[in-house]
N, C-alpha and C positions, 0 to 999 in steps of 0.2 A: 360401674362407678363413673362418675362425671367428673373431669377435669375444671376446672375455672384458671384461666390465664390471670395476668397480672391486675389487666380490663376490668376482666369479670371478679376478680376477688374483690377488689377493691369498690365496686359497683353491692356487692351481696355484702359491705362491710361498712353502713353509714353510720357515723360517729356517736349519733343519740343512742342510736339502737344499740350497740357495741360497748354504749356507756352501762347501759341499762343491763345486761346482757354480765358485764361484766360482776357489777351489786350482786345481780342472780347467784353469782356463782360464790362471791366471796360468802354469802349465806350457807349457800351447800358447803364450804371449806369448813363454817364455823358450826353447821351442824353434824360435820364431821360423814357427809354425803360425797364428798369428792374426793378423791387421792391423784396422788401425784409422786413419783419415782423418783430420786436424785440423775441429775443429768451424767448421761455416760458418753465419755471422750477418747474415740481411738484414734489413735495416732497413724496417719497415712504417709505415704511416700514425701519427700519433697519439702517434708514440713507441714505439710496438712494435718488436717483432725477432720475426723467426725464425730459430729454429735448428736446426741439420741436422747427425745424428751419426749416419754411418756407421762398418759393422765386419763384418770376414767372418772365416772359417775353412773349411777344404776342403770342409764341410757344410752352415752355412748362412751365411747374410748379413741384417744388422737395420741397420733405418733407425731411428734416433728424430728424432721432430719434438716442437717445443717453440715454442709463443706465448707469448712474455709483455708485458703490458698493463695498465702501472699505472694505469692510468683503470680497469680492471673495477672495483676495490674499491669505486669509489664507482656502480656501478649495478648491483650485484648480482650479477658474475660473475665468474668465478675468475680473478686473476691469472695464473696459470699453465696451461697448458694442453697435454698431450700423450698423445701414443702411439706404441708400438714395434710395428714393423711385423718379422714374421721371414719372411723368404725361404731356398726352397733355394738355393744357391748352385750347383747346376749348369744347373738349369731356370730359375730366376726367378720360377719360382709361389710364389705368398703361401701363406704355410699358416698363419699365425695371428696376430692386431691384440691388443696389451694395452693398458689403460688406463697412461699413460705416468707419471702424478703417484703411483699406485700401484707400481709398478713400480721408481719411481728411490728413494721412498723404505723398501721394502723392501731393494733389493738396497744399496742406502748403510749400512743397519744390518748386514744378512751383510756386509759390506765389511769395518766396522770390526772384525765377530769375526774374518774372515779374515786380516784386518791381522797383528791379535794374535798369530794362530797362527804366521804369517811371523816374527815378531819374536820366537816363541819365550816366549810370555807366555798363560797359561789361566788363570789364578787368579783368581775376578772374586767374591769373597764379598758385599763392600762396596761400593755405587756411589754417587759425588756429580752427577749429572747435574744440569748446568747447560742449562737453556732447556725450553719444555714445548707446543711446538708438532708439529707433523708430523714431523718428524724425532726431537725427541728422546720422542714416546710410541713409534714405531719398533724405536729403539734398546731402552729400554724393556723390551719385547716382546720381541727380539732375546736381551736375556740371560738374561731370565728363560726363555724355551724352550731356550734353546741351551745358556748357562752357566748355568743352574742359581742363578740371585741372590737372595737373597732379601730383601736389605737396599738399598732405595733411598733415598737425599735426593733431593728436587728443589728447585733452586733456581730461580725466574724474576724475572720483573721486580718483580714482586708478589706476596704468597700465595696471593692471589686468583685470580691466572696459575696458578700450580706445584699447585692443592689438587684439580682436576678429574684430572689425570692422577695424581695421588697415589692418588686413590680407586679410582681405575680401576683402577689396578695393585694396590691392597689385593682387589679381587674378584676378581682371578688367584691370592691365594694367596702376593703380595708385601710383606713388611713395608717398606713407604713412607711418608714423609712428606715435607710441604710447608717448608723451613726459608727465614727470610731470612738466614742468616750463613752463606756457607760455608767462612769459614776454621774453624767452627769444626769443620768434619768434617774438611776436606781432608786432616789425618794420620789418619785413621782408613780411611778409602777406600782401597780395591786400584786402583779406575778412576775415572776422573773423565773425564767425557764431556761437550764444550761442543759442543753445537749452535745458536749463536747466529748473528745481525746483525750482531752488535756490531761497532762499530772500531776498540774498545778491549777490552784483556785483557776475563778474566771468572775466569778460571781463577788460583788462587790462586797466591802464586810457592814458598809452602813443601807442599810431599806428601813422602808417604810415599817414606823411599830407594828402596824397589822398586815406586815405584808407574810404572800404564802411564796416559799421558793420551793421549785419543784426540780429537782436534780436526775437526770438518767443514761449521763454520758459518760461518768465513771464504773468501771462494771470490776475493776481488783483492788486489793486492798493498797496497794502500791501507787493509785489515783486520787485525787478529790478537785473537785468542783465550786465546793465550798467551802469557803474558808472557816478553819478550826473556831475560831473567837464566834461566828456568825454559828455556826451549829450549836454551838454552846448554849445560845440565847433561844433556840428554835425550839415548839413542841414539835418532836419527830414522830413523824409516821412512817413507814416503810411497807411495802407491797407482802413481804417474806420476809418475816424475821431470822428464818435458816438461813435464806441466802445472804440477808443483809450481813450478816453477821462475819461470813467470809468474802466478800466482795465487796460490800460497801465503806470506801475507804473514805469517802468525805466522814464518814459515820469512825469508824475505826481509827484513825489519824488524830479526828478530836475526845478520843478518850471520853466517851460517851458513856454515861449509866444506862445501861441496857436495860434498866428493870423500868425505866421512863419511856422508852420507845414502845407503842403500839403498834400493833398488826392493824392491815385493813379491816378484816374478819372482823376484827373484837373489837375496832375501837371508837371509847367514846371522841365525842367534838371535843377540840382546842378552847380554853380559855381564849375570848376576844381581845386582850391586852396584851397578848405578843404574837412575835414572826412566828410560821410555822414552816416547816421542810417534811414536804414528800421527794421523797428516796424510792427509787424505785430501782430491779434488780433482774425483775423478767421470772416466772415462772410457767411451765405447762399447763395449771390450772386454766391462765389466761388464753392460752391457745386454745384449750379447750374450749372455750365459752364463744373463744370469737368462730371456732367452726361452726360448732352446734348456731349462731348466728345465719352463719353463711348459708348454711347447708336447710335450715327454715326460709329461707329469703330465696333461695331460688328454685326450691319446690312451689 
């Protein structure tokens, strides 16, 4: 079995392909060719958890494992910590380990373009991205290789926060910058992308009529991103409708008709005449897809 470092996953995990890769698989979900386990959490010493997400298809099978331990931050080591393990599913030989914090946050950014695509939504000229951590330089990267962006805001807690990733992306070739206001973009923005903590909105409640908001920083139902009045108005789509259902609190807090939310699997495009909200939540399926990615790409 072949290890790939953070390097190398990331290298076997380009954002088209991973897009593409991901479509693959929400098809096996809907032709009912993929499975996927409920995620199992045990409870480790100190306040830890581990957690264990299985998922197969007639060809392979991934495990991800995943520590997390708020006590590293304070002696130097990473709160999080994992790896996807891909197996053949008829043998059970291992054929390849990826670095897992690389991994989830690549295939979370192909997620949210896949989202899109589901939803029947490309246009991504203007972006207000909200949060300027792991996830949202990801995403970032994501549109700019995939959709073509050239125009990013970044908003964080601070400018001080949002000015490194702003830079970063000006030496891809991306006109970014660092703002603290973002209602005053938010009608100017195609997408608006929160990747936050928060347990309160972040995301403004007036956008553009055709704008697509893509939400994936709130993960309990105790969080939202989005403000209640602005979901209201949103065709929503969500990655998992199981998980959506218990975790997605921008979703759950605005007392949402669930029988109007679509899966990616199933669903059809948005009406052109209003906002739309991809929700997203994280499933193994996903993992799946981006190994079997990986694990093609460096054979």
């Amino acid at each position: 079995m072949r290890t790939l470092d953070a390097a190398e996953t990331a290298a076997a995990l380009p954002y088209g392909a991973l897009v593409e890769a991901l479509l693959r698989m929400f098809e096996r979900e809907r032709l009912g060719e993929a499975h996927a386990s409920p995620r199992t959490s045990v409870p480790l010493s100190d306040g830890g958890v581990l957690l264990l997400m299985p998922a197969c298809d007639p060809r392979f099978a991934a495990l991800k494992t995943v520590t997390v331990h708020a006590g590293n931050a304070a002696i130097g080591l990473p709160v999080v910590q994992g790896e996807v393990t891909l197996m053949d599913a008829a043998t059970g030989v291992r054929l390849l380990s990826m670095d897992g914090n690389v991994l989830t946050a690549r295939r979370t950014a192909a997620l949210s373009l896949a989202g899109m695509a589901r939803a029947g939504r490309g246009a991504a000229s203007r972006v207000l991205l909200i949060g300027a951590g792991v996830q949202a330089r990801a995403h970032a990267e994501a549109f700019a290789e995939v959709a073509g962006v050239r125009r990013i805001w970044i908003h964080a807690r601070s400018l001080a926060h949002a000015e490194p990733l702003a830079r970063h992306m000006r030496t891809l070739g991306v006109d970014a910058s660092a703002i603290a206001d973002t209602a005053a973009v938010s009608e100017e923005a195609d997408v608006i992308v929160a990747t936050t903590n928060s347990p309160m909105p972040v995301v403004p409640a007036q956008v553009r009529p055709d704008a697509t908001v893509i939400a994936v920083g709130a993960y309990r139902a105790d969080m939202a991103e989005v403000p209640p009045e602005l979901v209201r108005r949103c065709a929503v789509f969500v990655d998992t409708l199981e998980g959506a259902r218990t975790e997605a609190g921008d979703l759950l807090q605005a007392g949402i008709d669930w029988s109007t939310v679509q899966a990616f699997a199933t669903a059809a495009p948005a009406a052109r005449h209003g906002p739309v909200l991809v929700k997203t939540v994280g499933h193994a399926l996903w993992d799946l897809a981006a190994a079997q990615l990986a694990y093609e790409k460096q054979r």
